[in-house]
BALUMZA-860671 format. One record per residue (C-alpha): residue in three letters; x, y, z. Coordinates in steps of 0.1 Angstrom, whole numbers, plus 2048, in hexadecimal, padded with zeros to 3 digits. Each point is the difference from the previous one (the first is absolute). Layout:
! BALUMZA-860671
ALAXYZ...
***
This chain:
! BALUMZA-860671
UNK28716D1D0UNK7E681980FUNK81181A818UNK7EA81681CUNK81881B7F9UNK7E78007DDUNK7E180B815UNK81781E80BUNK80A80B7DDUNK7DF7FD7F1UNK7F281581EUNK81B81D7FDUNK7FA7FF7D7UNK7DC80B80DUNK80681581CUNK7F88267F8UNK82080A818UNK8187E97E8UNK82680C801UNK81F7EC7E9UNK7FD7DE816UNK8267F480AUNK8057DF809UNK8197EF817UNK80D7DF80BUNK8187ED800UNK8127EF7D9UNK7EA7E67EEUNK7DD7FE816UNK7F38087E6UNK7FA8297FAUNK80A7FD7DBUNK7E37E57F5UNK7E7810817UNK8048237EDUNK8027F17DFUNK7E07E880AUNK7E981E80BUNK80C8137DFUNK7F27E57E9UNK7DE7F8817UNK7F782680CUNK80D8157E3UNK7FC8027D8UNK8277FA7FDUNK81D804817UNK8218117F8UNK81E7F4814UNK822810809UNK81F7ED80DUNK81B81A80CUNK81C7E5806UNK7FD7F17DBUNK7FC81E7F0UNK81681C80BUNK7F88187E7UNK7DF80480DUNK81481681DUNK8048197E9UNK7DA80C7F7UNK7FD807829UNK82380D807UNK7F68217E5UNK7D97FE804UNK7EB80A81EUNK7DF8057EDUNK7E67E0801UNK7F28087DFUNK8258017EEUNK8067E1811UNK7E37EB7F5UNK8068127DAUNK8257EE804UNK7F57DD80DUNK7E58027E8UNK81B7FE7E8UNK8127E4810UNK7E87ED809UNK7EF8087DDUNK7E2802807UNK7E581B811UNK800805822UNK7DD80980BUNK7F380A820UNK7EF7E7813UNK8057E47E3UNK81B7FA803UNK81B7F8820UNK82180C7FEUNK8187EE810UNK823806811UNK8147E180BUNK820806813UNK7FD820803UNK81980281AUNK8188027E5UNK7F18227F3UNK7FB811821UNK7F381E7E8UNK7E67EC7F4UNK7F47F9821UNK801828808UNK7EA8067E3UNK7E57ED80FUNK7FC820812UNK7F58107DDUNK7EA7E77F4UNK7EE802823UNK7FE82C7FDUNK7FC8007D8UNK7F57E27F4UNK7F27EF81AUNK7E77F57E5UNK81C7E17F6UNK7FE7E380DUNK8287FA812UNK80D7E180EUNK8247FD80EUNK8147E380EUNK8247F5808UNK8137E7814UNK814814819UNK7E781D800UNK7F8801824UNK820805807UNK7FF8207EAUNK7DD80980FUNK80E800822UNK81181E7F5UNK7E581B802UNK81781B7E5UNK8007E47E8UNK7DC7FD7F7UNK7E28177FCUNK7F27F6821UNK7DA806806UNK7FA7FD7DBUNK8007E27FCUNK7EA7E180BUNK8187E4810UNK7F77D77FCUNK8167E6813UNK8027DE7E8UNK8087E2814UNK8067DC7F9UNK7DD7EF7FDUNK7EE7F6824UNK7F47DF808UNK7DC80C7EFUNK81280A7DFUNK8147DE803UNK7E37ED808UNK7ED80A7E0UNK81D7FD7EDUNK8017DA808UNK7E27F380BUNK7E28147F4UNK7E77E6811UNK810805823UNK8048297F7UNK7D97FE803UNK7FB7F281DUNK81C81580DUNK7EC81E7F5UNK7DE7F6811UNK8107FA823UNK7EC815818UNK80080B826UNK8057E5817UNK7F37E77E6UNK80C7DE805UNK8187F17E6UNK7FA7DB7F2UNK8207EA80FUNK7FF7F77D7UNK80A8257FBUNK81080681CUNK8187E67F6UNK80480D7DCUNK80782280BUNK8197F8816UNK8117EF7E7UNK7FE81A7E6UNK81081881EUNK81D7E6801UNK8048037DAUNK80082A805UNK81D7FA81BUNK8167F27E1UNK7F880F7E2UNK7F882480FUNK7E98197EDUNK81B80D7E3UNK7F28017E2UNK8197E77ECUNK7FE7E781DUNK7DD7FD7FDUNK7F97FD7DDUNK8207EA7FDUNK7EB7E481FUNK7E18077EAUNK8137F47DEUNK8177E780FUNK7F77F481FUNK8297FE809UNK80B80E81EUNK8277FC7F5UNK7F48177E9UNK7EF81A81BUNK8257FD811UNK81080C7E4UNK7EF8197FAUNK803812823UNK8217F57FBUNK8048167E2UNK7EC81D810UNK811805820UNK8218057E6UNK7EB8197EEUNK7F7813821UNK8267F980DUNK80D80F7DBUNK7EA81B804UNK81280A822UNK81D8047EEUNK7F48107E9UNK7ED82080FUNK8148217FEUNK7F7813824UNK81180881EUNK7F67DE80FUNK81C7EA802UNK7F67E37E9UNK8167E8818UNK7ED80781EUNK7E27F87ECUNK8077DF7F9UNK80C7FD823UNK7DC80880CUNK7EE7EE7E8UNK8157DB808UNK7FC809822UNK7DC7FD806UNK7FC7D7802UNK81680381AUNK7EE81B810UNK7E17F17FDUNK80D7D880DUNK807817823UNK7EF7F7819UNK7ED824804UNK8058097DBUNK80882280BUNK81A8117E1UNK82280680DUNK81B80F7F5UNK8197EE80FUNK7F47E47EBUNK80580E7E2UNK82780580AUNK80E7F9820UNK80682480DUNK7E880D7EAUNK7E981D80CUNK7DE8187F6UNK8148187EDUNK8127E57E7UNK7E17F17F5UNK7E381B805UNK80380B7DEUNK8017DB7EEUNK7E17F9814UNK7EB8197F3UNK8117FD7DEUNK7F17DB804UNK7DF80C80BUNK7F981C7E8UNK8087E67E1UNK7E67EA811UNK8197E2809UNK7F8800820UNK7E5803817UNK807813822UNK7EA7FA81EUNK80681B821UNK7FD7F5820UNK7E8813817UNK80280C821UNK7DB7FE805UNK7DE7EF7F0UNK7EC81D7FDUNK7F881E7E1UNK80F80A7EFUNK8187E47FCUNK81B8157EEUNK80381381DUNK8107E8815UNK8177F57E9UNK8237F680DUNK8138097E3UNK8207F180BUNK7EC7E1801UNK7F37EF7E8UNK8017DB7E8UNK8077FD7DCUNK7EF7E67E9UNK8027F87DDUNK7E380E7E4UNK7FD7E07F7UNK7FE7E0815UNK80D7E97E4UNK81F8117F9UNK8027FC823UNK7FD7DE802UNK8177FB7E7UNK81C81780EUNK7FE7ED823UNK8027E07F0UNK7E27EB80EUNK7F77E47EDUNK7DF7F77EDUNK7F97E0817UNK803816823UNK7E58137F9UNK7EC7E97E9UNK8027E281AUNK81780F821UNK7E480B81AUNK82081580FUNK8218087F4UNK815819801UNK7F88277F8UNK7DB7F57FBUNK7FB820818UNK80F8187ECUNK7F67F37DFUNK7D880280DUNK80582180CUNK80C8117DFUNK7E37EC7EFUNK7E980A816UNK81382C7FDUNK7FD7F97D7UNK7D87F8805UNK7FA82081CUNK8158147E4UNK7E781F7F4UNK7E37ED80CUNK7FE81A823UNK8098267FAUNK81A80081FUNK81B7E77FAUNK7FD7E6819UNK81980281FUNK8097E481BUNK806803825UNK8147F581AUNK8097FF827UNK8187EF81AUNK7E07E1800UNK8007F97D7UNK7F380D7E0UNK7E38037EDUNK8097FE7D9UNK7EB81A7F1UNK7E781E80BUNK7EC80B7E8UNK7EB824800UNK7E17FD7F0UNK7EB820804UNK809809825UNK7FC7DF809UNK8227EA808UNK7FF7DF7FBUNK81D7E280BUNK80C7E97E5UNK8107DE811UNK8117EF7E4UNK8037D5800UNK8127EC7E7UNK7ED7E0809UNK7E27FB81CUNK81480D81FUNK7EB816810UNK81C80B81FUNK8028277FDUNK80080D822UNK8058217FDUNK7E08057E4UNK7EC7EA818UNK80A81A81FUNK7F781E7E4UNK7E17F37F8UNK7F57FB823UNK80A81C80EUNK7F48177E2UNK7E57F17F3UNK8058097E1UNK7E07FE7E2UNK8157E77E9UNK81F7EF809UNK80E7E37E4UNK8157E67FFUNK8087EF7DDUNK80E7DF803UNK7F67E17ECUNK7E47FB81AUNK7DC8007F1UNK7EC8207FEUNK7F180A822UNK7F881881AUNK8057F5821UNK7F781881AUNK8148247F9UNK8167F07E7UNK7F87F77DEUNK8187E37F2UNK8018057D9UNK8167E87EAUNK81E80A7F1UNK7F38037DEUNK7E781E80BUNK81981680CUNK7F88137DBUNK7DC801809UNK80780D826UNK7EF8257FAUNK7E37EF7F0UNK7F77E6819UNK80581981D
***
């Protein structure tokens, strides 16, 4: 599988103001393979690290703070030589070696001439803890589950291409309008994690694809269980089995009390950004107002919580294959666009998008693109009612307003009506 979090490492393994790079996300999309890959196609050789298999590896960082004693023992280890620039070093779950992490901090001041890359599953949750890691020295990459682009060249290379040569405004063959479409129906099931993918490439068997997400949401849910902080690993789990019924609400808004009647700010606060920071969960804030800075208006009591990936999703609400592969509407087709469309905006805009709402209605997302603030309407199928984006757009007039829905691609007076499936491509096309 080719991953666009490649172009990224190859560009910091050139970059003149490299630091150790430290990447996050959530378990199994895929950090592991995608350090290992760029080791074998960028470097002469890779060495690799793995602090939960090998606990004696703890040792060398718990009595050494010198880079060059360091890379003398794993040398050893690893037996072979570690030279600079040659050859990638690699720490996987280094969350379970928190001194290993620290010592990134050296290699950055001593040896900054080593190439350093660190990953763990639970690590955000660690790096949302400013005293446990050398912050500022290191360079910070979020991994994801694949977007519809990665998943689209994954299973159809043919249709990837024309994908790729989609332009401004250009008009889209029915033919390939059609296929698309259908190839964003297949996303909505099988979702962008890596096993789920190559298992639809190998096998073609979505009770296969169900299992799996099966298997992984028990991984997540063990891993709840699992983690030693303050958080209470019950309210976690809580949070986390709350949010299809958070999102089948009719405003989607989170609330506390539905996590457990009575239940308020102060029981959950902490789960919620335990969920966040290990990149489970996506949290959008509402705004008070559309205008820049977004972040500024943030209403921080208010906000929605979506899955990182809309698969598992699926699978943890329980819709079936048929609803969305022949249903034009059934039930929490609203929600399960949404966090589709949330996974596509996710690092493709430098301010995380936001929504808005008033007494008259919603609008699903606003996005901040340069100073520029732009109204995203979100359809599930051709609807095009949206009141309250229509009355924005008139009365602001803003320079792009979209709606994705499975309508063809077209601009129709101030508001451009992009397909579902380009939601990936929004920035681009703007």
């Amino acid at each position: 599988m080719k991953r666009n979090a490649m172009r990224d490492l190859v560009q910091w393994k050139e970059s003149e103001d490299r630091k150790p790079m430290v990447l996050k996300g959530a378990r199994q999309v895929g950090k592991t393979w995608l350090m290992k890959e760029f080791g074998s196609n960028y470097y002469q050789n890779y060495v690799y690290f793995n602090f939960d298999e090998e606990d004696e590896l703890k040792s060398i960082f718990e009595k050494n703070k010198n880079p060059q004693r360091i890379i003398e023992l794993l040398s050893m280890i690893a037996d072979e030589k570690i030279l600079p620039g040659d050859t990638l070093i690699i720490f996987d779950e280094v969350q379970e070696c928190p001194e290993a992490l620290n010592t990134l901090k050296y290699f950055k001041e001593k040896a900054n001439e080593y190439h350093v890359i660190a990953a763990g599953s639970l690590l955000g949750t660690l790096l949302a803890q400013p005293k446990s890691y050398p912050v500022g020295m290191v360079n910070l990459l979020n991994v994801h589950p694949l977007t519809f682009d990665e998943f689209l060249e994954a299973t159809d290379e043919s249709l990837y291409k024309y994908y790729c040569s989609i332009q401004k405004e250009q008009p889209i063959e029915e033919i390939f309008h059609n296929r698309l479409m259908e190839a964003y129906n297949l996303y909505l099931i099988i979702g962008g994690m890596p096993e789920c993918v190559t298992s639809w490439v190998n096998h073609k068997d979505p009770a296969k694809i169900s299992q799996i997400q099966h298997e992984l949401i028990e991984v997540y849910e063990n891993d709840f269980s699992k983690h030693n902080g303050k958080v209470n690993s019950g309210r976690i789990l809580m949070v986390f089995r709350s949010i299809v019924a958070q999102l089948a609400k009719p405003n989607e808004k989170f609330m506390y009390g539905a996590v457990r009647e009575g239940g308020r700010a102060r029981d959950f606060e902490e789960a919620i950004e335990w969920l966040v920071s290990a990149g489970m969960l996506n949290r959008v804030y509402n705004v008070s107002k559309m205008e820049h800075p977004l972040a500024a208006f943030d209403k921080l009591d208010s906000f929605k919580l979506f899955v990182f990936d809309t698969g598992l999703l699926k699978h943890m609400a329980g819709v079936d294959n048929s609803a969305i592969l022949l249903q034009s509407n059934y039930q929490f087709k609203g929600p399960l666009t949404e966090n589709y469309v949330l996974q596509q905006f996710c690092g493709q805009f430098e301010i995380e998008p936001r929504y808005y709402s008033d007494r008259s209605g919603e609008i699903d997302f606003v996005l901040q693109y340069g100073t520029e603030i732009i109204p995203v309407e979100v359809k599930g199928g051709e609807d095009k009612s949206a009141p309250t984006f229509k009355r924005y757009t008139n009365e602001k007039q803003p320079s792009h307003a979209i709606r994705l829905s499975k309508r063809p691609y077209l601009k129709n007076g101030l508001i451009t009506n992009m397909p579902l499936y380009l939601a990936r491509k929004a920035k681009y096309l703007l």
